[in-house]
C-alpha positions in Angstrom: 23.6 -7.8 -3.6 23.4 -4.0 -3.5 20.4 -2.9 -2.1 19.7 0.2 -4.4 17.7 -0.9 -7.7 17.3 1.6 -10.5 20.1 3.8 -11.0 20.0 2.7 -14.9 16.7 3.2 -16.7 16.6 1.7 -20.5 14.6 4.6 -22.3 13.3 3.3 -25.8 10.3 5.0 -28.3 9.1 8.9 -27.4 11.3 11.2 -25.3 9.3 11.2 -22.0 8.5 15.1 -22.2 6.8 14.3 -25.6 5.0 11.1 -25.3 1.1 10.5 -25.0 1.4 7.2 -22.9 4.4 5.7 -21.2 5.1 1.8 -20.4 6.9 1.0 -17.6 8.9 -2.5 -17.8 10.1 -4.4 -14.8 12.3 -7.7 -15.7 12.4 -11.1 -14.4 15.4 -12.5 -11.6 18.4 -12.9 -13.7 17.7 -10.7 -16.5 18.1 -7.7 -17.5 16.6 -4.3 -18.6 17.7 -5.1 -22.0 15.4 -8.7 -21.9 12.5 -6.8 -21.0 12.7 -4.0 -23.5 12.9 -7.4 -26.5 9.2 -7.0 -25.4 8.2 -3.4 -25.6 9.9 -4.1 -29.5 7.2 -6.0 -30.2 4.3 -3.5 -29.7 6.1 -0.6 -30.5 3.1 2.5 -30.7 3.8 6.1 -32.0 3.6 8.4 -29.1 4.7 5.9 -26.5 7.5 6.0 -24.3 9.2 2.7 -23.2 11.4 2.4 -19.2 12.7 -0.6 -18.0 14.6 0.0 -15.0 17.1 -2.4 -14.1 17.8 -4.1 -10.9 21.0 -4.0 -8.8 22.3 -7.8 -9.3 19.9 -8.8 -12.0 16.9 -9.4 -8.9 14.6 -6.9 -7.4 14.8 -9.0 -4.2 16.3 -12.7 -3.1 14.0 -15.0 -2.0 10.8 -16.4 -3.5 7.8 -14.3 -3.8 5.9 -16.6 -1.5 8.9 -16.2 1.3 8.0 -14.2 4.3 8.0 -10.5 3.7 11.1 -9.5 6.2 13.3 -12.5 4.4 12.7 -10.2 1.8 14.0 -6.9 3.3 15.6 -4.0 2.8 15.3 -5.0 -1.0 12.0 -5.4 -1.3 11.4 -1.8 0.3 14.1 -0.3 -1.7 12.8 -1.9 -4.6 9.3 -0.7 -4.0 10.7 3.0 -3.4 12.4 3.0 -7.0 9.5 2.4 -8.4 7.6 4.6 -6.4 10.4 7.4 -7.4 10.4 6.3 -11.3 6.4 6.3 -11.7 6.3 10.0 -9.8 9.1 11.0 -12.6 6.7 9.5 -15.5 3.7 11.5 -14.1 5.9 15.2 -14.1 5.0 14.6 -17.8 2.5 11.4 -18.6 -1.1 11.1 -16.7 -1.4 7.9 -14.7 -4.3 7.1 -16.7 -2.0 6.7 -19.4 0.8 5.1 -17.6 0.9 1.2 -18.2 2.6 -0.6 -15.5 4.0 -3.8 -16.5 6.2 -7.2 -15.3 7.2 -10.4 -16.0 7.9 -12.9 -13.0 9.8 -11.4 -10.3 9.3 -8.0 -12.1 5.6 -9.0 -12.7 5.0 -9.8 -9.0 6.7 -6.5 -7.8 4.6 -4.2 -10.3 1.3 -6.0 -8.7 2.5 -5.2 -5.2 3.6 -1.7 -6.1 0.0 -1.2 -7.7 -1.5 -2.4 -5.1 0.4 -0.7 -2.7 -0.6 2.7 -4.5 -3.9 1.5 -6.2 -6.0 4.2 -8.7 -6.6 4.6 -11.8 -3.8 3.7 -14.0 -4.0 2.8 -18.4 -3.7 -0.9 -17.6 -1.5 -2.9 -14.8 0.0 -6.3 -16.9 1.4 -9.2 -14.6 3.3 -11.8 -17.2 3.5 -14.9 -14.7 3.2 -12.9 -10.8 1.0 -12.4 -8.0 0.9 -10.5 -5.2 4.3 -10.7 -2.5 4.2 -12.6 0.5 3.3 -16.2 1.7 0.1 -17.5 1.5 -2.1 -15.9 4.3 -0.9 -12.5 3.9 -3.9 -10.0 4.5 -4.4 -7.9 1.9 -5.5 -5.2 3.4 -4.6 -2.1 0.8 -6.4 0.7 1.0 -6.4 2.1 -2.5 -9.1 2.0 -5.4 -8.3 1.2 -8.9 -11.3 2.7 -10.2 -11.9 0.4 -13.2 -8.1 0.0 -14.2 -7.9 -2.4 -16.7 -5.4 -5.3 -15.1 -4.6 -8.8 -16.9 -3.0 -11.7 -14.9 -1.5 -14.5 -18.1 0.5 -17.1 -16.4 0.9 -20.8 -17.2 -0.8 -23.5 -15.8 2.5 -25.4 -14.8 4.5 -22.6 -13.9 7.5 -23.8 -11.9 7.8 -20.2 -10.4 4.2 -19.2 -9.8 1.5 -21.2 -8.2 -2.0 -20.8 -9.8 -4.1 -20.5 -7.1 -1.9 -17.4 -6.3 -2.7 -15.6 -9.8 -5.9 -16.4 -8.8 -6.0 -14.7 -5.5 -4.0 -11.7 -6.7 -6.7 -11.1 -9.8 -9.7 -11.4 -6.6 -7.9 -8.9 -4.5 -7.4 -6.6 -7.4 -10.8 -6.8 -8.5 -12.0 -6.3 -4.6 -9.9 -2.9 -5.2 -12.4 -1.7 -8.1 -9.7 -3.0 -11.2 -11.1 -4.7 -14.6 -9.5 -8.0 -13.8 -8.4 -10.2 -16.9 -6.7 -13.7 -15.7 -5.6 -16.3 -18.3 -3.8 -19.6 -18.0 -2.0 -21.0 -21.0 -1.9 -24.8 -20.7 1.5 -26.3 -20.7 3.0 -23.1 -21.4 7.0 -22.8 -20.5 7.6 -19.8 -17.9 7.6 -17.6 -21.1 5.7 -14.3 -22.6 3.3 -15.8 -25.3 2.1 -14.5 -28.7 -1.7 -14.6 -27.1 -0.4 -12.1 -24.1 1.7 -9.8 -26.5 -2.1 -9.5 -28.2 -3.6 -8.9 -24.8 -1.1 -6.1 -24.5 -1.9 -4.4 -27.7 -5.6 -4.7 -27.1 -5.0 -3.0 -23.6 -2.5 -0.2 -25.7 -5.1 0.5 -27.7 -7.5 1.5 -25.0 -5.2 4.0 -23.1 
């Protein structure tokens, strides 16, 4: 597994010079910058600019997100830094108040983290089934403030992948950090993006 994530960046809608608001998509383990981008089709806005980056081997990082932080290392960090390096290239031309961070599973968890990591006030942060990294017991400690950034947690209630109580205790540390915290549980849902979160999206779209 390489440890340098990134070097490809799906570009879809607006050149990023030109666009009014800017999504940034981070895909699941296993998939691919392509998958993700199926999602940014669906709510597809004039002005917007779409980037998915993709991951070296298909995973942002090995282990589960509930493994011990080092297990996770150096691809976590490098990880982290991509997107640290993608979302200061977004800003050269997009606000972060119109920057809308968003993941699904592995990519959902790593957006939380990386917003947490570098909390203020962003359009909207959207975690599709992902919490915060690290095992349970991990302090979170960040020092940031999301000043009222919109944030919504949808995950379902039998996720194989992401324990409920840990959506839960990722949307009360977010909303300790001064975010707008949404979190929905769809019952029996498969480890999936549903219709009812694609809406949740466009409402949050709409208020960027």
């Amino acid at each position: 597994m390489a440890v340098a994530h990134g070097q490809r960046v799906l570009q879809a809608g607006e050149p990023l010079a030109a666009a009014r608001a800017t999504m940034v998509l981070l895909h699941g383990r296993g998939a691919t910058a392509e998958d993700i981008m199926t999602l940014a089709a669906e709510v597809q806005r004039p002005g917007w600019a779409y980037l998915a980056p993709q991951a070296a081997g298909n995973a942002w990082y090995p282990n589960p997100f509930t493994a011990p932080l080092e297990t996770n290392e150096p691809y976590l960090g490098a990880a982290l830094d991509m997107l640290s390096k993608l979302i200061e290239r977004v800003e050269a031309s997009v606000p972060a108040q119109r920057i809308i961070l968003l993941g699904f599973s592995q990519g959902a968890c790593l957006t939380l983290e990386w917003s947490a990591r570098n909390a203020r006030r962003f359009g909207a942060v959207v975690g599709f089934s992902g919490g915060l990294i690290g095992p349970d017991g991990t302090p979170r400690d960040y020092p940031g403030d999301f000043d009222g950034t919109p944030i919504f947690l949808g995950c379902s209630d039998i996720d194989p992948h992401i324990p409920m109580h840990r959506v839960v205790e990722t949307g009360e540390v977010l909303k300790a950090m001064g975010a707008r915290v949404t979190v929905r549980f769809y019952p029996g849902m498969a480890h999936t993006v549903s219709l009812e979160e694609l809406a949740e999206l466009r409402e949050l779209m709409d208020g960027v």
